[in-house]
N, C-alpha and C positions, 0 to 999 in steps of 0.2 A: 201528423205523424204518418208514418206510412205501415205499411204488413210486417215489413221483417224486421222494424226495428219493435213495433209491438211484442212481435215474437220473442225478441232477445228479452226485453223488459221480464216477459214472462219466465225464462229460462235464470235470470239474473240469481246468482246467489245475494247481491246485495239488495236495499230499496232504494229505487229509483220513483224519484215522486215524476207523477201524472195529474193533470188536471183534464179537464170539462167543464168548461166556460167557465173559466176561474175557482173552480173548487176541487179540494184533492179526491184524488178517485184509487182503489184498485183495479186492475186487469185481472180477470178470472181467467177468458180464451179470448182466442181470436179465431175468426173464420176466414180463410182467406181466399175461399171463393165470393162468400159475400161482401170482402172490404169491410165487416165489420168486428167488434169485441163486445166482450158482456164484462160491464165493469159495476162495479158499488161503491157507493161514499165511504169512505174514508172512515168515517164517524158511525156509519149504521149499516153493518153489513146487508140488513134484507132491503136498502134501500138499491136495487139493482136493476141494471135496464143496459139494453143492445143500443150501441152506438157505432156509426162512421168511424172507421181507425182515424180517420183524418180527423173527429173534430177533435182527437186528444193531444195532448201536447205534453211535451216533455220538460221540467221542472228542472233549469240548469244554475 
């Protein structure tokens, strides 16, 4: 995934599923100086951690 489509995801009034090596994730921010997003499971929000926009993917 790239910066400004993270960004839209974020912006999105609707949900748009995201994954992270095959598991659904949310998008908190994005940084786009650093290329990366601070996203969490799906399932447990305090499970959260920074990642590559790139290694997330979009759920079509």
């Amino acid at each position: 995934m790239n910066i400004h489509r993270a960004q839209e995801i974020i912006a999105a009034d609707e949900k748009i599923e995201v994954e992270l090596n095959g598991l659904p994730v949310w998008i908190d921010s994005v940084d786009p100086s650093r290329a990366v997003a601070k996203v969490h499971a799906e399932q447990n929000p305090a499970d959260s951690r920074v990642v590559s926009v790139q290694e997330l993917e979009e759920v079509r």
